[in-house]
C-alpha positions as CSV (number, residue, x, y, z in Angstrom):
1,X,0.0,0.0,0.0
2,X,2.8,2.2,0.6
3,X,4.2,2.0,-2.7
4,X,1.0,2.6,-4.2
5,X,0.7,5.9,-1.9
6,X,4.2,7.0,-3.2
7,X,3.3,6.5,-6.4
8,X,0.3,8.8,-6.1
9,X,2.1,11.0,-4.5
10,X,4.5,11.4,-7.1
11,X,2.4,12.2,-9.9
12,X,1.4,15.1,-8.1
13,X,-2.3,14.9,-9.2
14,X,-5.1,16.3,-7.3
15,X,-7.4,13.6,-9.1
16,X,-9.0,11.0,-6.7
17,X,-8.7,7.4,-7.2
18,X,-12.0,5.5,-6.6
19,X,-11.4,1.4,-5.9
20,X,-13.8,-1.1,-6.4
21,X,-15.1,-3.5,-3.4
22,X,-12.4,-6.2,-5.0
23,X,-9.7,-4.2,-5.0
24,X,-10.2,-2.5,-1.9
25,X,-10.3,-6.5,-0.5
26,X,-6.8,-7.2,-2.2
27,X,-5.4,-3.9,-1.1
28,X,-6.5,-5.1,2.8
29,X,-5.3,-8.0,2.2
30,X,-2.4,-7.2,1.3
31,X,-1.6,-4.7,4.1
32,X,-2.5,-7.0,6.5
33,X,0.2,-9.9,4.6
34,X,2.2,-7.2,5.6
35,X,1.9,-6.5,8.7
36,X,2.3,-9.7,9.7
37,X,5.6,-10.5,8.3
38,X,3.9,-12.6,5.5
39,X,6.6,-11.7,2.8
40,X,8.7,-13.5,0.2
41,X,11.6,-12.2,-0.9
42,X,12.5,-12.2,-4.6
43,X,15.2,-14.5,-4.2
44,X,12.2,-17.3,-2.2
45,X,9.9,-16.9,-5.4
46,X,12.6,-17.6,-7.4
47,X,12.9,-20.8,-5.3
48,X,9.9,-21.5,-5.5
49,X,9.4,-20.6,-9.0
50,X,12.3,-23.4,-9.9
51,X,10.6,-26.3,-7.8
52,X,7.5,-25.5,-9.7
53,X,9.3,-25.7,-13.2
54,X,11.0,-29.0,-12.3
């Protein structure tokens, strides 16, 4: 969410952003993935990526 909120803030636009009900869901999700330390690196999905190839 807060790289979403940078990028807003970066385009410098007073335009408002509405979401709809399922993005709002994925967005809350996500923050709370976040919160509680439920994060991959880039290096683990690459992991993972491989066992899923082979």
């Amino acid at each position: 969410m807060s790289a979403l909120v940078t990028i807003f803030e970066a385009s410098k636009s007073e335009e408002k952003i509405s979401f709809n009900s399922a993005q709002l869901e994925m967005l809350n999700r996500s923050e709370e993935e976040i919160k509680y330390g439920r994060l991959y690196s880039e290096e683990d999905i690459e992991k993972l990526d491989s066992k899923w190839m082979n």
